[in-house]
VEXDREN-2710 file (C-alpha; in Angstrom, 1 decimal):
% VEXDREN-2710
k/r/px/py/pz
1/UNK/25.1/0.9/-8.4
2/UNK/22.2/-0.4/-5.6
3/UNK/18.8/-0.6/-6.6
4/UNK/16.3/-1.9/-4.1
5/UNK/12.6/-3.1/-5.0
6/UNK/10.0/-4.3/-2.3
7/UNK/6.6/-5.9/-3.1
8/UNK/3.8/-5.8/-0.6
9/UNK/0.3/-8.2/-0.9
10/UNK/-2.6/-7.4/1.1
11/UNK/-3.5/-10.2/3.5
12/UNK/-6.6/-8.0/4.9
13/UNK/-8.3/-4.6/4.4
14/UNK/-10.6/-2.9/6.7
15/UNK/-12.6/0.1/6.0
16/UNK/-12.8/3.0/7.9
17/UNK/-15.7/5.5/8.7
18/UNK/-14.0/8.2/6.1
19/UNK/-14.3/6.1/3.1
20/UNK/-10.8/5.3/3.3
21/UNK/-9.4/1.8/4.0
22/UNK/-6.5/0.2/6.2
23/UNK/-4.6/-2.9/4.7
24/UNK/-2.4/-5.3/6.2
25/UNK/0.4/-6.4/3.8
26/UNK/3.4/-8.9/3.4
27/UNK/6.5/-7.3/2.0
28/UNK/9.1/-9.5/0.3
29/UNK/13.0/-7.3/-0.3
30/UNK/14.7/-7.8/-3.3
31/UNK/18.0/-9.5/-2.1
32/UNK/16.6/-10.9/0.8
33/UNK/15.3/-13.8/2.2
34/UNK/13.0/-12.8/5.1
35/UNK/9.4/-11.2/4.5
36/UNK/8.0/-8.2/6.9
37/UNK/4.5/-7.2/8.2
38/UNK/3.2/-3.5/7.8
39/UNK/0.0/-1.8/7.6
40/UNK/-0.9/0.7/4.6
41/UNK/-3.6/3.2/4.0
42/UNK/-5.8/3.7/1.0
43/UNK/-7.3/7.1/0.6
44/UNK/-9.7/7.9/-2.3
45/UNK/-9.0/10.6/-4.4
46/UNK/-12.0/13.0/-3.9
47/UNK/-11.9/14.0/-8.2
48/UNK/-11.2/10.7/-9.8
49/UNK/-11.7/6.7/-9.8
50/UNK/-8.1/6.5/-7.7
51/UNK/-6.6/5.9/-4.2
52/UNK/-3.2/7.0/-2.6
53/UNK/-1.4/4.3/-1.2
54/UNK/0.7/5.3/2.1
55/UNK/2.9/3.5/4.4
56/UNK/2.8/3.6/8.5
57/UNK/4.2/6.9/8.2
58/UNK/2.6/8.4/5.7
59/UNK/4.7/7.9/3.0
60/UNK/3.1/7.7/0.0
61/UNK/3.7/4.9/-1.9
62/UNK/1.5/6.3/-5.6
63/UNK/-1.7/6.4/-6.6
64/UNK/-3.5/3.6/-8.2
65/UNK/-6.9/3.7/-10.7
66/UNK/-9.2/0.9/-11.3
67/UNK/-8.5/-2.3/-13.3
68/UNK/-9.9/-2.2/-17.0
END
């Protein structure tokens, strides 16, 4: 059995003009030793207090609410 886990930290988000935001992020890969660079999208859920998260190709990642 493989399992496979990356963690990504934003380094810098930008809004946009739609309310949404674009994030640059530092992934680390479970097993490995080198980190990568991506950008990710936040969208805003239009009926609740929540974003979609989505990779470079629009992969979405989940959805995420605000901290209590």
């Amino acid at each position: 059995m493989a399992s496979f886990a990356t963690a990504c930290m934003f380094t810098a988000i930008r809004p946009q003009g739609d309310g949404s935001f674009v994030a640059d992020v530092v992934c680390s890969h479970e097993g490995e030793d080198y980190k990568t660079d991506a950008t990710m999208r936040l969208e805003k859920l239009p009926d609740a207090d929540a974003f979609t998260i989505s990779d470079e190709g629009l992969g979405v990642w989940g959805t995420v609410e605000r901290c209590n």
